[in-house]
C-alpha positions in Angstrom: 120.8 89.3 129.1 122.6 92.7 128.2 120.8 95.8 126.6 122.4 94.9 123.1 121.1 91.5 123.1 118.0 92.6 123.8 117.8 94.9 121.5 119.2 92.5 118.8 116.4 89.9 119.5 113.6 92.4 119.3 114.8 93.9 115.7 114.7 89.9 114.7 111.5 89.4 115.7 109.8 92.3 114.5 108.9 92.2 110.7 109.8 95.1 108.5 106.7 97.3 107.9 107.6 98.1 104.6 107.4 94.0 103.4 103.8 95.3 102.6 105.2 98.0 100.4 107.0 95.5 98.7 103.9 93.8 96.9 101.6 96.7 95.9 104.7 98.7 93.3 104.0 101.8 92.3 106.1 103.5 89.5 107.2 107.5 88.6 107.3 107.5 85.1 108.1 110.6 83.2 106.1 111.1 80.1 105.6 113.6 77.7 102.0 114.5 75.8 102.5 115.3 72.1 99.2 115.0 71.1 95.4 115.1 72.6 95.4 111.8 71.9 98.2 110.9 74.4 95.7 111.4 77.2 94.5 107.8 77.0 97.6 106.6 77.9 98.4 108.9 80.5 94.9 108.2 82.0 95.8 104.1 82.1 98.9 105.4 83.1 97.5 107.2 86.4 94.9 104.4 86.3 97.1 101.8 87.3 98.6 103.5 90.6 101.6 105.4 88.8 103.1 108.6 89.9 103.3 110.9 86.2 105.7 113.8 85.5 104.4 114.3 82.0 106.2 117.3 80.3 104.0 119.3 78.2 106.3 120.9 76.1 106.2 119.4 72.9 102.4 119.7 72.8 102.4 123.5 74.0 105.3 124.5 70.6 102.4 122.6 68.6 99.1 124.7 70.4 98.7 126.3 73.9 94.9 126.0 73.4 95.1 122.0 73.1 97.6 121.8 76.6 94.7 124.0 78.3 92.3 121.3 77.3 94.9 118.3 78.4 95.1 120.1 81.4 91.9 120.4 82.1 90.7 117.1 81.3 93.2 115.2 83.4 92.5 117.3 86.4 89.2 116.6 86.5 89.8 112.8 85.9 92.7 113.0 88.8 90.5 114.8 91.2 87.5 112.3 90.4 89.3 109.5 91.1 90.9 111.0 94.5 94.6 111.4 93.1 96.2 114.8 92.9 97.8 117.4 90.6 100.0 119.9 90.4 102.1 121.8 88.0 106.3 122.0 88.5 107.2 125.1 86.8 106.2 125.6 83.0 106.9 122.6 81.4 105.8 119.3 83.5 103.1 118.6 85.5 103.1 116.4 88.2 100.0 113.3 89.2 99.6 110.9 91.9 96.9 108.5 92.7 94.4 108.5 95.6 97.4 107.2 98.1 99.8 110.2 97.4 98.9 113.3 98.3 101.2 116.4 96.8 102.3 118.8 99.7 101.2 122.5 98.2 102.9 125.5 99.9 99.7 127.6 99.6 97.1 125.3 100.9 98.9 125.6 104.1 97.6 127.5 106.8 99.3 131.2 106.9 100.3 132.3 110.4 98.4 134.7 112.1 98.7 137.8 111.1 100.1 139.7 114.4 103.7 137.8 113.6 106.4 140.0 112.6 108.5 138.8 109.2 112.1 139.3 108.8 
Protein backbone atom coordinates (compact mmCIF):
# COMPACT_ATOMS: atom_id res chain seq x y z
CA UNK A 1 0.00 0.00 0.00
CA UNK A 2 1.37 3.45 -1.15
CA UNK A 3 1.73 6.55 1.26
CA UNK A 4 -1.49 8.15 -0.40
CA UNK A 5 -3.52 5.31 0.25
CA UNK A 6 -2.59 5.18 3.50
CA UNK A 7 -3.09 8.37 4.19
CA UNK A 8 -6.57 8.30 2.43
CA UNK A 9 -7.81 5.32 4.73
CA UNK A 10 -6.77 6.98 7.92
CA UNK A 11 -8.67 10.54 7.08
CA UNK A 12 -11.79 7.92 6.51
CA UNK A 13 -11.59 6.38 9.56
CA UNK A 14 -10.97 9.10 11.75
CA UNK A 15 -14.27 11.10 12.77
CA UNK A 16 -14.24 14.89 12.49
CA UNK A 17 -13.69 16.39 15.91
CA UNK A 18 -15.88 19.18 15.24
CA UNK A 19 -19.16 16.61 14.75
CA UNK A 20 -19.38 17.47 18.50
CA UNK A 21 -19.48 21.13 17.70
CA UNK A 22 -22.15 20.51 15.52
CA UNK A 23 -24.94 19.67 18.31
CA UNK A 24 -24.23 22.19 21.14
CA UNK A 25 -24.83 25.83 18.49
CA UNK A 26 -23.97 28.72 19.83
CA UNK A 27 -25.05 32.05 18.11
CA UNK A 28 -23.35 35.89 17.77
CA UNK A 29 -26.22 38.03 17.80
CA UNK A 30 -25.86 41.75 17.61
CA UNK A 31 -28.19 43.65 19.70
CA UNK A 32 -28.78 46.92 20.77
CA UNK A 33 -30.09 48.16 24.55
CA UNK A 34 -32.56 51.08 24.21
CA UNK A 35 -33.86 50.85 27.48
CA UNK A 36 -32.87 49.43 31.19
CA UNK A 37 -35.37 47.26 30.62
CA UNK A 38 -33.59 45.51 27.64
CA UNK A 39 -31.28 43.84 30.07
CA UNK A 40 -33.62 40.95 30.65
CA UNK A 41 -33.38 39.94 27.33
CA UNK A 42 -29.81 40.36 26.85
CA UNK A 43 -29.32 38.32 30.12
CA UNK A 44 -31.62 35.21 28.54
CA UNK A 45 -29.73 36.08 25.73
CA UNK A 46 -26.11 35.39 27.31
CA UNK A 47 -28.06 32.81 29.40
CA UNK A 48 -28.52 30.55 26.75
CA UNK A 49 -24.82 30.20 25.42
CA UNK A 50 -24.87 33.22 22.85
CA UNK A 51 -22.04 35.38 21.92
CA UNK A 52 -23.64 39.36 22.24
CA UNK A 53 -22.32 42.46 20.51
CA UNK A 54 -24.92 44.75 21.99
CA UNK A 55 -24.41 48.45 20.80
CA UNK A 56 -25.15 50.85 23.35
CA UNK A 57 -25.73 53.78 21.46
CA UNK A 58 -29.23 54.43 21.36
CA UNK A 59 -29.46 54.07 25.17
CA UNK A 60 -26.27 56.46 25.77
CA UNK A 61 -28.23 59.68 23.21
CA UNK A 62 -31.15 58.92 25.79
CA UNK A 63 -28.81 58.93 29.31
CA UNK A 64 -25.01 58.07 29.96
CA UNK A 65 -25.99 57.53 33.63
CA UNK A 66 -28.53 54.59 32.72
CA UNK A 67 -25.59 52.82 30.16
CA UNK A 68 -23.23 53.04 33.32
CA UNK A 69 -25.71 51.13 35.20
CA UNK A 70 -26.40 48.55 32.06
CA UNK A 71 -22.93 48.19 32.14
CA UNK A 72 -22.39 47.50 35.34
CA UNK A 73 -25.06 45.16 35.97
CA UNK A 74 -24.29 42.83 33.03
CA UNK A 75 -20.74 42.62 34.05
CA UNK A 76 -21.30 41.49 37.18
CA UNK A 77 -23.98 38.94 35.95
CA UNK A 78 -21.22 37.80 32.99
CA UNK A 79 -18.40 37.47 35.44
CA UNK A 80 -20.80 35.56 37.94
CA UNK A 81 -21.75 33.16 35.64
CA UNK A 82 -17.93 32.62 34.28
CA UNK A 83 -18.53 34.40 30.77
CA UNK A 84 -16.55 37.43 29.82
CA UNK A 85 -16.82 41.08 28.79
CA UNK A 86 -15.31 43.55 27.09
CA UNK A 87 -15.94 46.86 25.37
CA UNK A 88 -15.13 47.35 21.32
CA UNK A 89 -14.54 50.97 21.05
CA UNK A 90 -17.43 53.43 22.21
CA UNK A 91 -20.42 52.09 20.96
CA UNK A 92 -20.75 48.09 21.41
CA UNK A 93 -19.76 45.93 23.89
CA UNK A 94 -18.79 42.59 23.40
CA UNK A 95 -20.12 39.03 25.87
CA UNK A 96 -19.35 35.42 25.78
CA UNK A 97 -20.35 32.65 27.94
CA UNK A 98 -18.21 30.53 30.31
CA UNK A 99 -16.64 28.57 27.10
CA UNK A 100 -15.31 31.70 25.26
CA UNK A 101 -12.86 33.52 26.76
CA UNK A 102 -12.04 37.23 25.11
CA UNK A 103 -8.23 37.58 24.30
CA UNK A 104 -7.37 41.19 26.11
CA UNK A 105 -4.10 42.89 24.97
CA UNK A 106 -3.43 44.17 28.53
CA UNK A 107 -3.91 41.17 30.61
CA UNK A 108 -0.97 39.86 28.87
CA UNK A 109 2.17 39.53 30.39
CA UNK A 110 4.54 42.71 29.33
CA UNK A 111 8.05 41.69 28.51
CA UNK A 112 10.67 42.27 30.80
CA UNK A 113 11.76 45.37 31.01
CA UNK A 114 15.65 45.13 29.96
CA UNK A 115 14.13 44.71 26.10
CA UNK A 116 14.83 47.48 23.88
CA UNK A 117 11.66 48.87 21.66
CA UNK A 118 11.95 50.10 18.24
Amino acid sequence: MGLVERFKRKKEEEPCETTALRHALIYVKALSIQDLSDLNHIKAEFNQGNIIILKVTPLAKKNLDDVKKAISYLTSCVREAGGDIARLGEERVLITPPSVKIWKKDSQPRESSGSISI
